[in-house]
KOLLUM-739342 format. One record per residue (C-alpha): residue in one letter; chain; x, y, z. Coordinates in steps of 0.02 Angstrom, whole numbers. Example, Ala and Ser with C-alpha at 12.3 -4.5 7.8 and 13.67 -1.06 7.14 Angstrom:
2
aa; ch; c1; c2; c3
A; A; 615; -225; 390
S; A; 684; -53; 357
//
This chain:
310
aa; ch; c1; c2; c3
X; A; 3494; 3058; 6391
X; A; 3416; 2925; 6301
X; A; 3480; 2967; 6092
X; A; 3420; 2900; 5930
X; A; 3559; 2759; 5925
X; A; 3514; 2683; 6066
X; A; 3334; 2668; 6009
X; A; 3396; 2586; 5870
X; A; 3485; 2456; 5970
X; A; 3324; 2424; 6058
X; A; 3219; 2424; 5900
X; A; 3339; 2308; 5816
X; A; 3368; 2175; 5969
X; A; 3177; 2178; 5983
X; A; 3150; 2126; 5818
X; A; 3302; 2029; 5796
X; A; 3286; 1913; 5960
X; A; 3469; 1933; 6016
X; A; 3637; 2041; 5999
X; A; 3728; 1968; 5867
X; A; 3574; 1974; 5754
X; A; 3523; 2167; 5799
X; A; 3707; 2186; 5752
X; A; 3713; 2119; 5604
X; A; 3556; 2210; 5554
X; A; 3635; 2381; 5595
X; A; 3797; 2339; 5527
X; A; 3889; 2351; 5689
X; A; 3997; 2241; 5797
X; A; 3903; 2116; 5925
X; A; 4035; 2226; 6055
X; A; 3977; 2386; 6005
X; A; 3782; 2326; 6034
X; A; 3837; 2259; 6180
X; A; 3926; 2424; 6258
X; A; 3793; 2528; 6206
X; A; 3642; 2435; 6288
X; A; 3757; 2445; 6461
X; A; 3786; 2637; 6442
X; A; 3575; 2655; 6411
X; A; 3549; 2528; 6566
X; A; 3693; 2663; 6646
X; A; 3565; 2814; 6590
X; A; 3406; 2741; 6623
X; A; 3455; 2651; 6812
X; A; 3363; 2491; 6752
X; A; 3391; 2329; 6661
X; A; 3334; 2358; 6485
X; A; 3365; 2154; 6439
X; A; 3362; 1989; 6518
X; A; 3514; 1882; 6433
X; A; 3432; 1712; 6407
X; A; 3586; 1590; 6339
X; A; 3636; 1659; 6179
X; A; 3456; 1759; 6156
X; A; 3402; 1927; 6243
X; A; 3233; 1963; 6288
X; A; 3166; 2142; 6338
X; A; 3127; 2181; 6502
X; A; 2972; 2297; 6537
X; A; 3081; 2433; 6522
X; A; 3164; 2393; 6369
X; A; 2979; 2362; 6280
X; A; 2958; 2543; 6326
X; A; 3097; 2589; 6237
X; A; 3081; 2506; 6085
X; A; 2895; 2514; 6074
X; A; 2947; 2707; 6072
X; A; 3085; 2698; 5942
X; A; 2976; 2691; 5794
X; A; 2876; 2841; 5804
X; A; 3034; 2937; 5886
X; A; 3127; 2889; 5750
X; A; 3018; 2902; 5617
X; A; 2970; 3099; 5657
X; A; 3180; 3109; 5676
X; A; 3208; 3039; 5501
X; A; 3064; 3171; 5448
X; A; 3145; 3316; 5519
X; A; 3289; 3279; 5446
X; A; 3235; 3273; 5276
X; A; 3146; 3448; 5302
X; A; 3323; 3511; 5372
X; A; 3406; 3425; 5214
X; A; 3283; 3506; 5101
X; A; 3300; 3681; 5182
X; A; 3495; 3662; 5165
X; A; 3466; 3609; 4980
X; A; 3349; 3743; 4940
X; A; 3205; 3625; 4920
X; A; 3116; 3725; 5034
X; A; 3125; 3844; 5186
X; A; 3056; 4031; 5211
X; A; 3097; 4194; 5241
X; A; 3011; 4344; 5292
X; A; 3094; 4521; 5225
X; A; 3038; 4692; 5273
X; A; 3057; 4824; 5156
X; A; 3036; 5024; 5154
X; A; 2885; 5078; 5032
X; A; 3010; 5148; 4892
X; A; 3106; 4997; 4882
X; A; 2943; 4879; 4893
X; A; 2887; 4950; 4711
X; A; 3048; 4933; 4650
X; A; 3180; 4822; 4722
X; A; 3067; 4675; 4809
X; A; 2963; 4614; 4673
X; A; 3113; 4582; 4551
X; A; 3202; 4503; 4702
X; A; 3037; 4392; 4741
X; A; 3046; 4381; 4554
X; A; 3218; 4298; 4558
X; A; 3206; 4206; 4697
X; A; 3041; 4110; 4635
X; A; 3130; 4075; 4463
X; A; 3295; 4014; 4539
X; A; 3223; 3915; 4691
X; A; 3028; 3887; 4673
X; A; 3010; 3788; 4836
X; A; 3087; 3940; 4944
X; A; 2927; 4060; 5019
X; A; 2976; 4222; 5061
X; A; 2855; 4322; 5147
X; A; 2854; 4535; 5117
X; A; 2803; 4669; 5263
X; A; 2813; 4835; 5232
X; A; 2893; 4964; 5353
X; A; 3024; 5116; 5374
X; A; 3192; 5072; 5428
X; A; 3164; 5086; 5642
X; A; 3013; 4967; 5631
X; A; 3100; 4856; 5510
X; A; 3247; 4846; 5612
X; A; 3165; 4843; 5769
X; A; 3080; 4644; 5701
X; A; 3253; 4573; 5656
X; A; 3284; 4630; 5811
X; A; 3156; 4551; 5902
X; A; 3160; 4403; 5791
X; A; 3001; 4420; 5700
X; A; 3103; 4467; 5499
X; A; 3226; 4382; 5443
X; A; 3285; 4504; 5313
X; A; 3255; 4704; 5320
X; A; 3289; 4829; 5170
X; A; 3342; 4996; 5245
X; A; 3415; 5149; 5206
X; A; 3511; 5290; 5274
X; A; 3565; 5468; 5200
X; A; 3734; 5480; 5152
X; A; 3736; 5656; 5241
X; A; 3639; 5619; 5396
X; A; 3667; 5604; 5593
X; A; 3739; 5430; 5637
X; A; 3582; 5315; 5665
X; A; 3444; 5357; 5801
X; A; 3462; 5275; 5965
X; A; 3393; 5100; 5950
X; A; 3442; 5087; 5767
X; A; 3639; 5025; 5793
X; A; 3693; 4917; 5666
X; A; 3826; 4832; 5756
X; A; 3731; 4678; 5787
X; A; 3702; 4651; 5606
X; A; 3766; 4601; 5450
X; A; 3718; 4732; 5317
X; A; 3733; 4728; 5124
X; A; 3755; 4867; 5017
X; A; 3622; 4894; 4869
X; A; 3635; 5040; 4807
X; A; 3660; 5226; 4827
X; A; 3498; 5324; 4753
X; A; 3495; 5520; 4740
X; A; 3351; 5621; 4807
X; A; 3277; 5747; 4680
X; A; 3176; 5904; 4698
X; A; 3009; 5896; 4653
X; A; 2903; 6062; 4588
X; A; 2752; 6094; 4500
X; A; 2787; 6112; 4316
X; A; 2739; 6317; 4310
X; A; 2869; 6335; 4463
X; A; 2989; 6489; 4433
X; A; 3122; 6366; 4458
X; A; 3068; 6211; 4334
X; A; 3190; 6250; 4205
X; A; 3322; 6268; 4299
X; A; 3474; 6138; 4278
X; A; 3473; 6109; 4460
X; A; 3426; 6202; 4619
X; A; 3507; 6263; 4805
X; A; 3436; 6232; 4947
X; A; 3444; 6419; 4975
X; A; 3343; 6457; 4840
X; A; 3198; 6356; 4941
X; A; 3183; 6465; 5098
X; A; 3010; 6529; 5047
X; A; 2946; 6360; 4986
X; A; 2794; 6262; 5069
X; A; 2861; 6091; 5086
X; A; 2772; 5919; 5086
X; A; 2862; 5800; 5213
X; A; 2872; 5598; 5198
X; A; 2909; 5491; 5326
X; A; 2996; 5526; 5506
X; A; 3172; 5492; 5419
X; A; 3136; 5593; 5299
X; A; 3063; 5732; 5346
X; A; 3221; 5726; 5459
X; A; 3333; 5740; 5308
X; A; 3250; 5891; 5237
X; A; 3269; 5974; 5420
X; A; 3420; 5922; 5411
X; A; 3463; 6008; 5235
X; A; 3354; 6163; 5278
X; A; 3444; 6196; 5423
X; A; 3620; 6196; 5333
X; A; 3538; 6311; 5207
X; A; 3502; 6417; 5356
X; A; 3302; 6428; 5377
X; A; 3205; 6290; 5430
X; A; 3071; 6229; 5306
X; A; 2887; 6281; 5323
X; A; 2815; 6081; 5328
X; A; 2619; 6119; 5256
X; A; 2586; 5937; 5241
X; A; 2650; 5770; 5293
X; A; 2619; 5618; 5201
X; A; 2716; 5430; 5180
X; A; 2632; 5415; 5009
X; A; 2737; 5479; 4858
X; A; 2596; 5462; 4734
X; A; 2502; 5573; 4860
X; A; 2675; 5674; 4874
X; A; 2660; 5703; 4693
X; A; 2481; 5755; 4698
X; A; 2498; 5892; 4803
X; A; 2657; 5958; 4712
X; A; 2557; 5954; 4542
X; A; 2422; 6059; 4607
X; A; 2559; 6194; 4682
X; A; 2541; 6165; 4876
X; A; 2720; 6159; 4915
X; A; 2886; 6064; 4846
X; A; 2960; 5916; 4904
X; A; 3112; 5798; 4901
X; A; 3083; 5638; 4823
X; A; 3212; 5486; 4807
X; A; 3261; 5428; 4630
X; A; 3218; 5264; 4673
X; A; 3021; 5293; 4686
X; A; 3041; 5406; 4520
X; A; 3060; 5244; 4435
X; A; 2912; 5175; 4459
X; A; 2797; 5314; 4510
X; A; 2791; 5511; 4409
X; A; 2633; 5648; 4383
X; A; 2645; 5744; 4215
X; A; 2636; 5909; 4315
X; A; 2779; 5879; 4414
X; A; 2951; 5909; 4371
X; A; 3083; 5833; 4454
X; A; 3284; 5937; 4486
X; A; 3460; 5893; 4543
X; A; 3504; 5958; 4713
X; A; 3666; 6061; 4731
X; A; 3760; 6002; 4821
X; A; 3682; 5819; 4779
X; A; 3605; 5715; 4928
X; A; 3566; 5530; 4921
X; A; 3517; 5374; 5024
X; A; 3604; 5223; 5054
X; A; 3522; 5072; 5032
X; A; 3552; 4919; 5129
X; A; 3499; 4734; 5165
X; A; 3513; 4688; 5347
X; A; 3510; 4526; 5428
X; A; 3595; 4433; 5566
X; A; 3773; 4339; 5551
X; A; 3671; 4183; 5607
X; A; 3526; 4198; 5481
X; A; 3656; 4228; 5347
X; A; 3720; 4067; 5368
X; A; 3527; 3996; 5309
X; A; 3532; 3956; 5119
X; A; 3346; 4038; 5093
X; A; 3412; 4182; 5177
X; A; 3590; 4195; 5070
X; A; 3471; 4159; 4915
X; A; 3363; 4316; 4961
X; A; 3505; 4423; 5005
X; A; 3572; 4373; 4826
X; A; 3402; 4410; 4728
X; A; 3417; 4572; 4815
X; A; 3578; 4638; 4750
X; A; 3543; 4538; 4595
X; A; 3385; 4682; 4598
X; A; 3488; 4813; 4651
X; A; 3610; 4794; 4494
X; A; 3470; 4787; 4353
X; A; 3405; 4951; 4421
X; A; 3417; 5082; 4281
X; A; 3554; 5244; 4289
X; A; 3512; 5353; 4408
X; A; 3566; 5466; 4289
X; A; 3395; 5532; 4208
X; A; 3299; 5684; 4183
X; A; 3123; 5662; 4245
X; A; 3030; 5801; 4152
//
């Protein structure tokens, strides 16, 4: 294989006329020029030069190869300077995948911070629940996902292992009860599942209806699911006008609420656990290490989950 020090050689004893000149301009010994044009005329099977006294001159071959080194080298040079910026945060990209809850909340501070601290990085948002998400670091099409699990959940679906990964921990965010404010129960400190077995419900997404299965079932009824529905400000509209309660996670409650809806504790409490996810080998990219950052950096300034949201 013909590498970019050899093309040098070439370059240099075509502009230079003979070895110890194409030495001297590289900065090597006239031996070392010497050995490597024999191990290219080794690789290549031909003569690359025609020794004439003390000055070389380039065979047809060895025109080839140094009428070739200047573009070759030229786009090498280039490449490495876009490698050295990556490395330096100069540039580079990433593309994160976030769950809808965490995309009004957690992502734009983190694409916040990262623009402040490194302006040159791009990072790139998708939005999509945890198996999708997953699924495209999997595949190699995200470079970042923002997950979540519940703390009192079945281990992960099938397809959803984790082992492969590297995760990060966020945060842990409770999920809250959410009634119409003329529900018998709105006043009450906090409420039992058991206490639900009559309710309608309003379901969110796969996962979560899952989850609220999940606690029905413990309870010992399973839930009467009147509507489904991935959109919490739509989830909050239907509570408001009385068609059924629903379990909302304190993390959307932050940015999103409806003045007829009053959100409760859960006894006993249930929350999520929210994660970053990427691969040991992506981790290792400085864009990548930078986003992961901004994202716990998020994480950390997010307000006490600790509130009453009445």
């Amino acid at each position: 294989m013909i590498d970019a020090a050899g093309l040098r050689v070439m370059k240099a004893i075509s502009d230079e006329g003979s070895f110890t000149a194409a030495a001297a301009a590289l900065g090597y010994s006239q031996p070392a020029v010497s050995q490597m044009v024999r191990r290219l005329e080794e690789k290549t099977g031909t003569a690359l030069v025609e020794r004439l006294g003390r000055s070389v001159r380039l065979t047809e071959a060895g025109q080839v190869l140094a009428r070739t080194a200047t573009p070759v080298l030229s786009a090498l040079e280039a490449a490495e300077g876009e490698v050295a910026a990556i490395a330096g945060l100069r540039a580079g990209r990433v593309r994160l995948m976030a769950f809808p809850s965490a995309s009004s909340t957690l992502v734009p501070r983190a694409l916040a911070l990262v623009k402040e601290r490194f302006p040159d990085v791009k990072v790139s948002f998708a939005e999509a629940e945890p198996p999708e998400s997953l699924a495209s670091l999997r595949a190699g099409d995200c470079d970042v996902a923002v997950a979540f699990t519940y703390d009192d959940a079945d281990p992960l679906p099938a397809g959803e292992d984790l082992d492969p990964f590297l995760t990060r921990g966020l945060l842990h965010d409770d999920v809250r009860l959410a009634v119409p404010r003329d529900h018998p129960l709105a006043a009450a400190e906090s409420v039992r599942m058991e206490e639900l077995s009559d309710a309608s419900w309003i379901a969110g997404c796969p996962r979560c209806r899952g989850h609220l299965v999940s606690l029905a079932q413990g309870a010992g009824y399973a839930p009467d699911v009147a509507f489904e529905t991935e959109d919490y400000v739509t989830v909050l509209g239907l509570v408001a006008e009385g068609l059924g309660v629903a379990l909302i996670p304190e993390l959307i409650l932050r940015s999103t609420s409806h003045p007829d809806v009053v959100t409760l504790p859960l006894l006993p409490s249930s929350r999520r656990c929210v994660f970053a996810v990427t691969t040991p080998d992506l981790q290792r990219v400085p864009a990548v290490t930078a986003t992961l950052e901004a994202l716990a950096d998020a994480a950390a300034r997010v307000p006490s989950a600790q509130h009453a949201h009445r």
